[in-house]
KOLGUMAR-30487 format. One line per field, with one value per residue (C-alpha): residue number from 1; residue in one letter; chain; x, z, y. Coordinates in nm, 2 decimals. Layout:
num <- NUM:...
residuo <- A:...
cadena <- A:...
c1 <- X:...
c3 <- Z:...
c2 <- Y:...
***
This chain:
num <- 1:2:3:4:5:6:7:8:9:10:11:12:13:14:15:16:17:18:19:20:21:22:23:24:25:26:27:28:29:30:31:32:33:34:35:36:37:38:39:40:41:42:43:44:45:46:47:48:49:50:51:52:53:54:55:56:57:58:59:60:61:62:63:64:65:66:67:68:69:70:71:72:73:74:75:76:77:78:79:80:81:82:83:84:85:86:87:88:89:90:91:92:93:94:95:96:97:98:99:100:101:102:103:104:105:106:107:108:109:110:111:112:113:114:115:116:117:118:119:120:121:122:123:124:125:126:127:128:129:130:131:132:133:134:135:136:137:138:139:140:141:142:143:144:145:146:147:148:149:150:151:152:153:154:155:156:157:158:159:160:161:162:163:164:165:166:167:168:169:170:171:172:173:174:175:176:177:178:179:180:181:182:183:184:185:186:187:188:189:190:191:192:193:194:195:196:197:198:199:200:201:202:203:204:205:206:207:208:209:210:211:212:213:214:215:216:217:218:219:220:221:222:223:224:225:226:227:228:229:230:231:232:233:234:235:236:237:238:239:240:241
residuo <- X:X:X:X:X:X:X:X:X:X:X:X:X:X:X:X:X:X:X:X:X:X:X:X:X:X:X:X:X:X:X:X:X:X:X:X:X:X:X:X:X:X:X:X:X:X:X:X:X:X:X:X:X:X:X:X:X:X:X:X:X:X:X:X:X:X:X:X:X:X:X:X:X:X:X:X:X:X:X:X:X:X:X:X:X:X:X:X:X:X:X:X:X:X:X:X:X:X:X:X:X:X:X:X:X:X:X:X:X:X:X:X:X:X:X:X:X:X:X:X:X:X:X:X:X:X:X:X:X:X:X:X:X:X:X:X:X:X:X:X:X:X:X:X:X:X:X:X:X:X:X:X:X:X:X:X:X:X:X:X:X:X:X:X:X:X:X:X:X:X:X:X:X:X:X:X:X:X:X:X:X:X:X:X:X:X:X:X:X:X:X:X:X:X:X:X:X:X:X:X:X:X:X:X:X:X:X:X:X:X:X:X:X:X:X:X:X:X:X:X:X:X:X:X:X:X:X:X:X:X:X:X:X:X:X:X:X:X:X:X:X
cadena <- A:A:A:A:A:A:A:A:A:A:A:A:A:A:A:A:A:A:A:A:A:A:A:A:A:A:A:A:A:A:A:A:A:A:A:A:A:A:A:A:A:A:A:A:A:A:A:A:A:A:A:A:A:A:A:A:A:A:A:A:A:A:A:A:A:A:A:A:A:A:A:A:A:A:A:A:A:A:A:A:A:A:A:A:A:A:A:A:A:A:A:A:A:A:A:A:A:A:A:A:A:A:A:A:A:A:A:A:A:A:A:A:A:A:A:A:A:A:A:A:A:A:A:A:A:A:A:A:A:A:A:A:A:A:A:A:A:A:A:A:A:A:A:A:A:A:A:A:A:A:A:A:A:A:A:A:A:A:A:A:A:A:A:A:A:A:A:A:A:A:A:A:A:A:A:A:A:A:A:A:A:A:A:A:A:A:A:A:A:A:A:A:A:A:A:A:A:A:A:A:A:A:A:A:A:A:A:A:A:A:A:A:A:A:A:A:A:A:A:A:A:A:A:A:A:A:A:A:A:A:A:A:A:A:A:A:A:A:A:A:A
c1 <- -1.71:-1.83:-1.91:-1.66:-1.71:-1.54:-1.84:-1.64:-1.73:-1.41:-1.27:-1.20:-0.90:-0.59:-0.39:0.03:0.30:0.62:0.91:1.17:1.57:1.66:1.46:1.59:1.37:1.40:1.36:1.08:0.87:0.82:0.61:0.30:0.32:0.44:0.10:-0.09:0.07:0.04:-0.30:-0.38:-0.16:-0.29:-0.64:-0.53:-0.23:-0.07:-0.14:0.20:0.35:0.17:0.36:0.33:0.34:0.38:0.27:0.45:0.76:0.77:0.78:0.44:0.55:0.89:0.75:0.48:0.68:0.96:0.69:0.54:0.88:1.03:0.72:0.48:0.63:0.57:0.70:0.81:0.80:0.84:0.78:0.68:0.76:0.78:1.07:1.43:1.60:1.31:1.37:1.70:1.57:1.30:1.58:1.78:1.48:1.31:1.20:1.29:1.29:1.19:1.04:0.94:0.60:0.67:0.94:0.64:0.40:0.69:0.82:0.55:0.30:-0.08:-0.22:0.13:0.06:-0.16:-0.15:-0.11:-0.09:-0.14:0.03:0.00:-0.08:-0.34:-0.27:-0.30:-0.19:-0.25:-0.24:-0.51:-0.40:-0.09:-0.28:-0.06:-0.41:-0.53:-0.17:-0.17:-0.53:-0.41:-0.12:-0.32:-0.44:-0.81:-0.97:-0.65:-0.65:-0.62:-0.49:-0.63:-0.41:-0.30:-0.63:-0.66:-0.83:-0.90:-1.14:-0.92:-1.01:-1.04:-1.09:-1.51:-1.44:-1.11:-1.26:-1.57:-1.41:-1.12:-1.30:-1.08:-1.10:-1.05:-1.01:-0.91:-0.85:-1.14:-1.07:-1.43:-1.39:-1.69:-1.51:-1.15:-1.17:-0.95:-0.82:-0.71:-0.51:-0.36:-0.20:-0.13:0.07:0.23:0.35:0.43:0.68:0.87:0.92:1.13:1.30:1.39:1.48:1.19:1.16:1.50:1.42:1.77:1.77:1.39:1.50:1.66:1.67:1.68:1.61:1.59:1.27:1.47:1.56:1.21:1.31:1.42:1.11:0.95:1.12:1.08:0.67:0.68:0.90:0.75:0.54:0.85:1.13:1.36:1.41:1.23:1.15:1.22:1.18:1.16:1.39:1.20:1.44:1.74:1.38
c3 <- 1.94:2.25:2.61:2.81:3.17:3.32:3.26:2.96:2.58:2.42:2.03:1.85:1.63:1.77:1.70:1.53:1.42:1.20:1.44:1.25:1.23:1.50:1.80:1.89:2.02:2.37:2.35:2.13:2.46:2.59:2.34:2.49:2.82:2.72:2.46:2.81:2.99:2.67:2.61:2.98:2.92:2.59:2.66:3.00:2.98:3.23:3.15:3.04:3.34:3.59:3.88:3.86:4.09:4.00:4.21:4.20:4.00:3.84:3.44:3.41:3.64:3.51:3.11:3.23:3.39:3.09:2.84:3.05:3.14:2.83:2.59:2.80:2.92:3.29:3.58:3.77:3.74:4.12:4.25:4.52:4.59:4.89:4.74:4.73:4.48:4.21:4.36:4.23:3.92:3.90:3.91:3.68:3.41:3.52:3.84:4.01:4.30:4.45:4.77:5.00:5.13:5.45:5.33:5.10:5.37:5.58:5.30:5.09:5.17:5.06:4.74:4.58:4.25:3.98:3.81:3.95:3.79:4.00:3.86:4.21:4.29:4.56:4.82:5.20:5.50:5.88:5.91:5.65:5.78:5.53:5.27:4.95:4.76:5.02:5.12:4.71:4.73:5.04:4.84:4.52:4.43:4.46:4.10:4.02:3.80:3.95:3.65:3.77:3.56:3.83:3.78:4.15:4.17:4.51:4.61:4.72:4.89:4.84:5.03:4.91:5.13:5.00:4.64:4.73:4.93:4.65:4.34:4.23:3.90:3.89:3.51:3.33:3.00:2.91:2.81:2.70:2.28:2.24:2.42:2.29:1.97:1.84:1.55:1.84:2.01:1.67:1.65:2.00:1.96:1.64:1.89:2.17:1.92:1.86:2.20:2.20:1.88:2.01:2.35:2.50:2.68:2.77:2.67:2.71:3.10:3.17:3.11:3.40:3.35:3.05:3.14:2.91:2.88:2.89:3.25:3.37:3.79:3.72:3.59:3.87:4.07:3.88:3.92:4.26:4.35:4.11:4.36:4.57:4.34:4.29:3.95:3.70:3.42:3.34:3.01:2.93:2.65:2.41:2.13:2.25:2.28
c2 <- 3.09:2.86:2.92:2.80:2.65:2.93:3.20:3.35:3.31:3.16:3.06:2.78:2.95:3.06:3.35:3.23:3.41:3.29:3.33:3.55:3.39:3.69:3.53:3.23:2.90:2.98:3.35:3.30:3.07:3.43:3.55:3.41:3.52:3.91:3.88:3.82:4.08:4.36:4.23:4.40:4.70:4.81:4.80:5.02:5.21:5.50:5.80:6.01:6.09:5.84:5.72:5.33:5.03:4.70:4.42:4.12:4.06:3.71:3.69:3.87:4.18:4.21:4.21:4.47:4.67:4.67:4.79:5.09:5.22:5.17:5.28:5.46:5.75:5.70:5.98:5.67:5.29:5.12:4.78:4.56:4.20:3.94:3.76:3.95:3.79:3.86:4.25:4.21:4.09:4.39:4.64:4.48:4.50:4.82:4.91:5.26:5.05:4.75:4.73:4.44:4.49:4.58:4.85:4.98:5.03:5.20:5.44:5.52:5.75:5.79:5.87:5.82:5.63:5.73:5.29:5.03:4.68:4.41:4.03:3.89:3.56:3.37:3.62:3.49:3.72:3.71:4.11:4.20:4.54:4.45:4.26:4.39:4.48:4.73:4.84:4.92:5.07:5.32:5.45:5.50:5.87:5.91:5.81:5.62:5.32:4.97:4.69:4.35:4.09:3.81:3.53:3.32:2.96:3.11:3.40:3.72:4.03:4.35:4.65:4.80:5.10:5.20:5.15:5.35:5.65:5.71:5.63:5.34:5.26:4.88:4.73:4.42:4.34:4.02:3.65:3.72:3.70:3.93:4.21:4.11:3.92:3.67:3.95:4.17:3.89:3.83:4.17:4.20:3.84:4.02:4.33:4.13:3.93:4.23:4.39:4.07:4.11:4.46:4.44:4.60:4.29:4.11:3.74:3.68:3.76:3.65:3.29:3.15:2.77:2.58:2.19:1.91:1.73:1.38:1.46:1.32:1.35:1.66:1.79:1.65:1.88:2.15:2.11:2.05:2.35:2.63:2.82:2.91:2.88:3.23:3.18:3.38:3.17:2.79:2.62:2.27:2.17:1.95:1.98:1.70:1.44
***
């Protein structure tokens, strides 16, 4: 183990896995970031029966929200999401339904959810009155569980009083190896590899774009383009280099 410059202590090893004949190359890219999102779950699941919100709905929302509604037992699996087309996406996958943040703050009342796992990005809003985080916080039972799993290069807020006056449980699942060893993220890597294998999480319909690495502009693109793009996942190709 080493300290890392990022105020975490961090590992030399790595955790692998052999990639069985039944997941194919491209399917088999996901495994890493469904390990990231189960690493979170895991550690803090719903409760049987929660009612759950999922904040954002990129790759990281859609896989979390595939494993709680398809192994947890949840009342309800919902989401929220500024883009429409990765709505669509999030009720192609899972979601109950998929709101867009002002249709949340419209149609949902208070102290709805019992979990709510947030996969958002840097979040910047001129109405902090609709900042999604204490929109989220508002409609969250008091004592309910808020999953931090979205990491920012920026500093984001969040609302002290809300978290004070319901009791807000805010967790995360550590990068820190002392908390969450490198043995741990071996099994998890191991479990994440076959929610994949099984369907749990649709590889097959996550990947969006498949572009060869030869195509050097269009990777260019790609990179300059994949804050906004609509897509869900895209995969460089290294295999015809």
């Amino acid at each position: 183990m080493f300290w890392a410059d990022r105020n975490f202590s961090d590992d030399l090893r790595a955790a692998a896995v052999k990639v069985p004949e039944a997941l194919d190359d491209l399917q088999a890219s996901f495994i890493e970031p469904t390990t990231g999102a189960l690493r979170s779950i895991l550690a803090n699941p719903p409760k049987i029966g929660d009612r759950v919100l999922i904040m954002g709905t990129g790759p990281i929302g859609i896989i979390a929200g595939s494993v709680i509604k398809r192994l947890l037992a949840p009342n309800q699996v919902v989401s929220v999401d500024a883009n429409p087309v990765r709505n669509r996406h999030a009720e192609e996958h899972f979601s109950e339904r998929a709101y867009l943040p002002e249709e949340l703050i419209a149609e949902v009342a208070e102290n709805t959810f019992d979990y709510v796992f947030d996969a958002l990005p840097t979040v910047k809003v001129d109405d902090e009155e609709k900042d999604p985080r204490r929109v989220a916080m508002r409609r969250l039972k008091p004592k309910g569980r808020y999953v931090l799993y979205g990491a920012s290069q920026e500093m984001q807020k969040f609302d002290t009083w809300l978290m004070l006056a319901k009791g807000i449980n805010i967790t995360a699942s550590p990068f820190d190896v002392t908390a969450f060893p490198m043995h741990h993220s071996a099994n998890v890597i191991q479990a994440a590899m076959q929610m994949l294998v099984s369907g749990i999480v649709d590889g097959k319909r996550l990947l969006s774009t498949v572009h060869s690495f030869d195509d050097y502009d269009g990777l260019v693109e790609i990179f300059k383009n994949y804050r906004s793009t609509t897509d869900l996942k895209t995969i460089v190709d290294f295999r015809a280099a």
